[in-house]
C-alpha positions as CSV (number, residue, x, y, z in Angstrom):
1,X,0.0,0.0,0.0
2,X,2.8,2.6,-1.4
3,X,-0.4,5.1,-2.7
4,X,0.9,8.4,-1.9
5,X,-2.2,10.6,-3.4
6,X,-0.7,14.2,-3.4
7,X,1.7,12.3,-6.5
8,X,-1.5,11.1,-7.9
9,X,-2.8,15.1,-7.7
10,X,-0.3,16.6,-9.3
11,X,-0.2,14.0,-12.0
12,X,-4.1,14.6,-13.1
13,X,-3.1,18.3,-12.3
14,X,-0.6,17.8,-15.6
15,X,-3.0,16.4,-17.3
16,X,-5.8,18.7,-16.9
17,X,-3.2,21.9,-18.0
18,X,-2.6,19.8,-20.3
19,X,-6.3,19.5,-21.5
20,X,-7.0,20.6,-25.1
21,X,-10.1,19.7,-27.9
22,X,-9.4,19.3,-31.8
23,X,-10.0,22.6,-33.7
24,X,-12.3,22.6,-36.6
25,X,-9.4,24.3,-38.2
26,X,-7.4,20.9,-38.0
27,X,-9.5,18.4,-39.7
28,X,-8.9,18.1,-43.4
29,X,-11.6,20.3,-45.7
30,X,-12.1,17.1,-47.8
31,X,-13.7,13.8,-47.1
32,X,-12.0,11.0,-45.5
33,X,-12.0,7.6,-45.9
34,X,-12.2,5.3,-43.0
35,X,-8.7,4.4,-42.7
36,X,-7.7,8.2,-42.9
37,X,-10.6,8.8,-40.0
38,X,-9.1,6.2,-37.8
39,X,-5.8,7.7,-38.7
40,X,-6.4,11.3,-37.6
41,X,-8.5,10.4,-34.5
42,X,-5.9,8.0,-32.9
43,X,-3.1,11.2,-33.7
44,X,-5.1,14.1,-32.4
45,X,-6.9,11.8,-29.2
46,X,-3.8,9.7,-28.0
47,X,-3.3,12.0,-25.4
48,X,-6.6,11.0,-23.7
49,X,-5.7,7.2,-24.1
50,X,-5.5,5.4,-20.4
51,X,-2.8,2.8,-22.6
52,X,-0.7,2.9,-25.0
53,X,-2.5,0.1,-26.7
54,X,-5.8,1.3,-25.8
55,X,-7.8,2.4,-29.3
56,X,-9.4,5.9,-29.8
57,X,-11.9,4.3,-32.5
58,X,-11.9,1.4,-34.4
59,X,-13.7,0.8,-38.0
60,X,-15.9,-1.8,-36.2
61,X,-16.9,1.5,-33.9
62,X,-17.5,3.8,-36.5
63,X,-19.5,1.5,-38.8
64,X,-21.8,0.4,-35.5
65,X,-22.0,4.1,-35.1
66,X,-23.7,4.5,-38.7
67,X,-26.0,1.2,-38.7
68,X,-28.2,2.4,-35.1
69,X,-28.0,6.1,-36.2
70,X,-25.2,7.6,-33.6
71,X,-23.9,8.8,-37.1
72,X,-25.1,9.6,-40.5
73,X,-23.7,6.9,-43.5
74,X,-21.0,7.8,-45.1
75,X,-21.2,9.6,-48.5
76,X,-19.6,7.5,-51.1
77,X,-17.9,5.7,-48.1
78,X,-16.0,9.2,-47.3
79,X,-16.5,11.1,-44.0
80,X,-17.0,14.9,-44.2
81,X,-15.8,17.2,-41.6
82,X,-19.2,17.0,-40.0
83,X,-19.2,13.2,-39.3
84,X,-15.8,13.8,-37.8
85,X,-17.2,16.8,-35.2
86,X,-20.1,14.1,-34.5
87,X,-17.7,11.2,-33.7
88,X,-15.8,12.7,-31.8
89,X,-18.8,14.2,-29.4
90,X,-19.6,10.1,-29.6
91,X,-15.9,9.6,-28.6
92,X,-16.2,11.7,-25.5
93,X,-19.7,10.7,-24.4
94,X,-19.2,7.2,-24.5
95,X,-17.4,7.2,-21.0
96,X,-20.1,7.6,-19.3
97,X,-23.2,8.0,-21.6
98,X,-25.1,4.7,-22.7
99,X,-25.3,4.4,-26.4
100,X,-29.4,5.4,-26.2
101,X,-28.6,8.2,-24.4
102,X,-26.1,9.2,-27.1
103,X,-28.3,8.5,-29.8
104,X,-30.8,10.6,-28.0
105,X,-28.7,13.5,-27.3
106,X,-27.3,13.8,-31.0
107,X,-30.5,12.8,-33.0
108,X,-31.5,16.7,-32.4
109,X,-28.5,18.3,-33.2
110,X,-27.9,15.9,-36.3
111,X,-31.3,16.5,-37.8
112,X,-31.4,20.6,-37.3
113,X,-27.3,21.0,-38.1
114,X,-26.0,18.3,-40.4
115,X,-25.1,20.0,-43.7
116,X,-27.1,23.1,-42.5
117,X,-25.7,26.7,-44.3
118,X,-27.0,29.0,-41.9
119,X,-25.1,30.9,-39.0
120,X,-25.7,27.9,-36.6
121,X,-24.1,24.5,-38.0
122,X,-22.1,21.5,-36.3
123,X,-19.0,23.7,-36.5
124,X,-20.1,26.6,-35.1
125,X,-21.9,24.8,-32.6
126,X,-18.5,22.5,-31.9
127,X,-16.4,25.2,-31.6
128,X,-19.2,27.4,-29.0
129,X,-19.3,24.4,-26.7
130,X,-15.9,23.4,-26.6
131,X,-14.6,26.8,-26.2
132,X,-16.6,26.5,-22.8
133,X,-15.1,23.6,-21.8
134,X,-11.7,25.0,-21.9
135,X,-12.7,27.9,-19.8
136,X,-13.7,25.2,-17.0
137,X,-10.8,23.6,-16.7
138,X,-9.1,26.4,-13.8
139,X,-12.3,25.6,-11.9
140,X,-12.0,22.0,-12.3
141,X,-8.3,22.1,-11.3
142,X,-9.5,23.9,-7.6
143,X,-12.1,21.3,-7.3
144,X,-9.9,18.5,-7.0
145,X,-7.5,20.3,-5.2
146,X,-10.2,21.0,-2.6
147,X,-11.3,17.3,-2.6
148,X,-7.7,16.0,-2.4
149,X,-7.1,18.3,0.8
150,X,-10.8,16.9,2.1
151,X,-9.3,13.3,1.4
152,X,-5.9,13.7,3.1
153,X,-7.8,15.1,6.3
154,X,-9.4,11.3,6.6
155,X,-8.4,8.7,8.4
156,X,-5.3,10.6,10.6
157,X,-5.5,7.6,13.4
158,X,-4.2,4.7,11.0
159,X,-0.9,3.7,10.3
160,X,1.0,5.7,7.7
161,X,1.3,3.0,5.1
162,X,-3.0,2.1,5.3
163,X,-3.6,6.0,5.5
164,X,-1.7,6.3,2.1
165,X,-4.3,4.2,0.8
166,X,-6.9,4.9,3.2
167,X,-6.9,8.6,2.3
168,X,-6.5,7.5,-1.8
169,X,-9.4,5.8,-1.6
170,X,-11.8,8.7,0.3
171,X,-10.2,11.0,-2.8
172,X,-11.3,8.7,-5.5
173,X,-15.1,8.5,-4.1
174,X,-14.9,12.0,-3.5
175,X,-14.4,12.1,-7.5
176,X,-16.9,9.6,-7.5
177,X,-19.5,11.5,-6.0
178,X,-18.9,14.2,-8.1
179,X,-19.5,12.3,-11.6
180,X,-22.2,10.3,-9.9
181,X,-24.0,13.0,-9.5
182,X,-23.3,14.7,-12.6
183,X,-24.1,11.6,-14.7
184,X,-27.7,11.4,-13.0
185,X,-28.4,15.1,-14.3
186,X,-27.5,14.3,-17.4
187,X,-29.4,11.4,-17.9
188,X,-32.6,13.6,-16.4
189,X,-31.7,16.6,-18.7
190,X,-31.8,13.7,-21.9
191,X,-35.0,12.1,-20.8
192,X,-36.7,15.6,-20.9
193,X,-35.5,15.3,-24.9
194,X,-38.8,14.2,-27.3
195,X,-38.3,10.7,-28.2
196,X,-38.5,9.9,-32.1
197,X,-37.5,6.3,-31.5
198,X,-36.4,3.7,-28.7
199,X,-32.8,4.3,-29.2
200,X,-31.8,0.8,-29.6
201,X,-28.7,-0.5,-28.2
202,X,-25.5,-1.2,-30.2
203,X,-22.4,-2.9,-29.7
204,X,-19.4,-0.5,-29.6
């Protein structure tokens, strides 16, 4: 039980200064073929990977994605710079969305925005949202430095080797509670969506 959590806090620290989203700006004007999708995801995501040999997305993914309607088909099996904004919402939702709730939470903004000319479009949209995400990141990084100091205040009694752990493992539910609670209003915001169909589930 070697744990020490304050290493563990300034590692995800790192990581969340180190937090950035793929501009519009980088993904080719021209349609892509699959292998050149897979290609481009897996260079601009790695940094999000857990492993080294874990996968950003896989052709089996992105052609599940198309069959239950996560993703409009492919044009002439080429991906326009659209599909590539959608899977890569799909990409980040998937962590702790269900795949209904995906399809649920996209079906709006695919049938309004796909291939729409007007001021509001999947770009614009993309670039609005994820702009907002950036600026959250400084509040994020107090958060868990507030939780991590709630954490290491735990457990004071026990002996230095199981408080290591001890207080590593109130941190991680403290992050817990946090997503917990931040999944469930999600999920309430997306069943407040109008439901065209029963969102079927799909293998990933």
């Amino acid at each position: 039980m070697t744990i020490n959590p304050k290493d563990v806090l300034n590692s995800i620290i790192e990581s969340l200064e180190r937090i950035d989203y793929i501009k519009p700006r980088d993904i080719p004007n021209i349609d892509l073929y699959m292998d050149q999708v897979t290609t481009f995801m897996e260079e601009h995501l790695q940094a999000s990977k857990r492993y080294p040999e874990d996968k950003i997305l896989t052709k089996t993914m992105i052609n599940n994605y198309a069959k239950n309607r996560l993703l409009p088909s492919p044009e002439k099996k080429k991906y326009s710079k659209e599909h590539m904004l959608l899977l890569i919402y799909i990409y980040y939702f998937k962590g702790i969305l269900s795949i209904g709730d995906i399809q649920s939470l996209l079906d709006p903004l695919t049938e309004h925005y796909f291939h729409a000319d007007g001021p509001v479009n999947m770009q614009s949209i993309y670039e609005e949202v994820f702009s907002l995400e950036k600026d959250q990141v400084e509040q994020m990084k107090h958060d868990v430095i507030d939780k991590y100091k709630t954490a290491s205040a735990t457990f004071s009694d026990a002996p230095e080797e199981e408080k290591r752990f001890l207080q590593a493992f109130s941190f991680i539910c403290l992050l817990s509670f946090d997503v917990y609670v931040k999944k469930q209003v999600i999920e309430k915001l997306i069943d407040e969506f109008p439901k065209k169909h029963t969102g079927k589930k799909t293998k990933e």
